[in-house]
PyMOL Python script that loads the backbone (N, CA, C, O; Angstrom):
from pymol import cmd

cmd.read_pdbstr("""\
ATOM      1  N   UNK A   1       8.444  11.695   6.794  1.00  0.00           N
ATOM      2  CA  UNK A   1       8.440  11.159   5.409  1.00  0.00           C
ATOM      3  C   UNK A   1       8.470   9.636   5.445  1.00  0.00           C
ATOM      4  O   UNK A   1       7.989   8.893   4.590  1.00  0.00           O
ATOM      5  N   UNK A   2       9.111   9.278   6.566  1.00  0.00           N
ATOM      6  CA  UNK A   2       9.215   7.730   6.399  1.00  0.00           C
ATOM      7  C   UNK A   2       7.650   7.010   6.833  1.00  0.00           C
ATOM      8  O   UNK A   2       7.036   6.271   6.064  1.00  0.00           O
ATOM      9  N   UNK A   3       7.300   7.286   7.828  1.00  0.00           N
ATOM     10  CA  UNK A   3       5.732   6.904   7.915  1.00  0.00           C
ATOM     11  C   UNK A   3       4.848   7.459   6.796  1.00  0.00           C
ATOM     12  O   UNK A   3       3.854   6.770   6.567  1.00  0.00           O
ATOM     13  N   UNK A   4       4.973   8.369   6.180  1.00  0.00           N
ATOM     14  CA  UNK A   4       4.028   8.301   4.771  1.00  0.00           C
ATOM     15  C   UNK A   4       4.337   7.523   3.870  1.00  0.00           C
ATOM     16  O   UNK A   4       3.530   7.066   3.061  1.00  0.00           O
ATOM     17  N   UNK A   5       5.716   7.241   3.901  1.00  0.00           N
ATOM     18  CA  UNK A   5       5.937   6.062   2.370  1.00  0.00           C
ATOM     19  C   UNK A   5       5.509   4.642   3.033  1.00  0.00           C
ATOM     20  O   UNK A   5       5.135   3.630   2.441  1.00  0.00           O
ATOM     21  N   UNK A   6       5.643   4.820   4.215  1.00  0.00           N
ATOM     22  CA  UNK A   6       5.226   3.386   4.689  1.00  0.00           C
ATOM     23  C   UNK A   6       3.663   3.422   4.744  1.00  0.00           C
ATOM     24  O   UNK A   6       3.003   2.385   4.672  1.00  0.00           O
ATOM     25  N   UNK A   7       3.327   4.163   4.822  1.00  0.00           N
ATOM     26  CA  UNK A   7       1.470   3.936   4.281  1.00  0.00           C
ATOM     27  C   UNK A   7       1.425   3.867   3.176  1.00  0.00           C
ATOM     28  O   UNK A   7       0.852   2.892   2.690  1.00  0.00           O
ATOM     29  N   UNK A   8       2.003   4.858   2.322  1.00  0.00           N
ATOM     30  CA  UNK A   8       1.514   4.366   0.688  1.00  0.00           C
ATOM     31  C   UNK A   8       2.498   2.874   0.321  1.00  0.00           C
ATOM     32  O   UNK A   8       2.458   2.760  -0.904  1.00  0.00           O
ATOM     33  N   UNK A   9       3.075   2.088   0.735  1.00  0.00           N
ATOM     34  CA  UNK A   9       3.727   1.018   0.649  1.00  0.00           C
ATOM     35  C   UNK A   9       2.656   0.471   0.855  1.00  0.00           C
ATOM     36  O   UNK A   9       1.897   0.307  -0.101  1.00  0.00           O
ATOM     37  N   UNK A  10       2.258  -0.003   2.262  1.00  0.00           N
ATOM     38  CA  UNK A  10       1.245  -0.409   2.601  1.00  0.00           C
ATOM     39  C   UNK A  10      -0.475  -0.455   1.749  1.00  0.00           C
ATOM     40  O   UNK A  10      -1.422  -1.240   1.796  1.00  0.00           O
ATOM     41  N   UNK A  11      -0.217   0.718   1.083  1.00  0.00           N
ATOM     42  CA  UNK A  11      -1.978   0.881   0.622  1.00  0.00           C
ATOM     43  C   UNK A  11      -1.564   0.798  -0.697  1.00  0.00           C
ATOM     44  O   UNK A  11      -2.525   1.330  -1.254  1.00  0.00           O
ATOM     45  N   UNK A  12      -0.930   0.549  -1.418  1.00  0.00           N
ATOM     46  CA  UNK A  12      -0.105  -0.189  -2.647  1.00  0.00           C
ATOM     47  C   UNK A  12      -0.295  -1.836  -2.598  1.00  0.00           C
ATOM     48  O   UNK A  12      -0.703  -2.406  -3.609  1.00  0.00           O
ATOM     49  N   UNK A  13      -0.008  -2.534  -1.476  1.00  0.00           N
ATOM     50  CA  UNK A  13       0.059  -3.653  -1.613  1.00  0.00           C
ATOM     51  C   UNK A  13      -1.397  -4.056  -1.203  1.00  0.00           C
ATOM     52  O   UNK A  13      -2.043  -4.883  -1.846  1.00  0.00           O
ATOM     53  N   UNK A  14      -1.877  -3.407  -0.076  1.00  0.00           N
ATOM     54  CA  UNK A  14      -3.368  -3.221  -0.054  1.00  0.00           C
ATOM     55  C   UNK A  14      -4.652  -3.174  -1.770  1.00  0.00           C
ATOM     56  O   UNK A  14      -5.592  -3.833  -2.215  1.00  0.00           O
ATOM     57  N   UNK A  15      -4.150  -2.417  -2.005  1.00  0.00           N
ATOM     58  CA  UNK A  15      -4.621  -2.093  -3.571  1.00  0.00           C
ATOM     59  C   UNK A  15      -4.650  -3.324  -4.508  1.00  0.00           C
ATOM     60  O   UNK A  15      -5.669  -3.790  -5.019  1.00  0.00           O
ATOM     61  N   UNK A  16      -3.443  -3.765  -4.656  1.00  0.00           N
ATOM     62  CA  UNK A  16      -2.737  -4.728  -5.191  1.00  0.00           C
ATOM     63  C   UNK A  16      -3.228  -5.746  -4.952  1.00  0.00           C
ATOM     64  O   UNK A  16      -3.094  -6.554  -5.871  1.00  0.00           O
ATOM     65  N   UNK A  17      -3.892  -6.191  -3.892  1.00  0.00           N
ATOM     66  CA  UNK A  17      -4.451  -7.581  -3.069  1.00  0.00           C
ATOM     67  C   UNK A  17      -5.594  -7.691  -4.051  1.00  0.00           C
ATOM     68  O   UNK A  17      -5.907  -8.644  -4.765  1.00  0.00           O
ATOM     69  N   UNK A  18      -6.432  -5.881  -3.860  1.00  0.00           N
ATOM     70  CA  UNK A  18      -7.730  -6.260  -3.537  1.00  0.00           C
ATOM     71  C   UNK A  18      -8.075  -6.370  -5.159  1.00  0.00           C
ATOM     72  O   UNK A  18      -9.105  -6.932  -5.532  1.00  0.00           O
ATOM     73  N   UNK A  19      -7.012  -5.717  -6.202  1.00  0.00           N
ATOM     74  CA  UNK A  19      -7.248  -5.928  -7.846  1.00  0.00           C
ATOM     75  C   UNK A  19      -6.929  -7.299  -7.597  1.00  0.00           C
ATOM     76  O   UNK A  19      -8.080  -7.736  -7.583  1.00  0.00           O
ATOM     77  N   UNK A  20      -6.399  -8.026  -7.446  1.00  0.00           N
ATOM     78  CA  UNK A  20      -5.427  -9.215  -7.273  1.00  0.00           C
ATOM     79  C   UNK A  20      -7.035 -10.410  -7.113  1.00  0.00           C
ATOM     80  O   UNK A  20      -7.339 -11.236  -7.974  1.00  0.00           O
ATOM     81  N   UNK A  21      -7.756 -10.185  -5.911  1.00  0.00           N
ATOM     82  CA  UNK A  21      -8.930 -10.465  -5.594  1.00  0.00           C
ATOM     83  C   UNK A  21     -10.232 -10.746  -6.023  1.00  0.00           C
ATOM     84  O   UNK A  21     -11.117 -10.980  -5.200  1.00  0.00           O
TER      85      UNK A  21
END
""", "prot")
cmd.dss("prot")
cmd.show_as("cartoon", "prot")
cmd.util.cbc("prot")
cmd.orient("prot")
């Protein structure tokens, strides 16, 4: 569980960049 929240953490802030962008 902890490596999946740490990908969707990751692909959240990923996401976030690329609206951001």
């Amino acid at each position: 569980l902890v490596q999946v929240s740490g990908e969707h953490l990751l692909s959240t802030r990923i996401s976030s960049r690329a609206l951001i962008l």
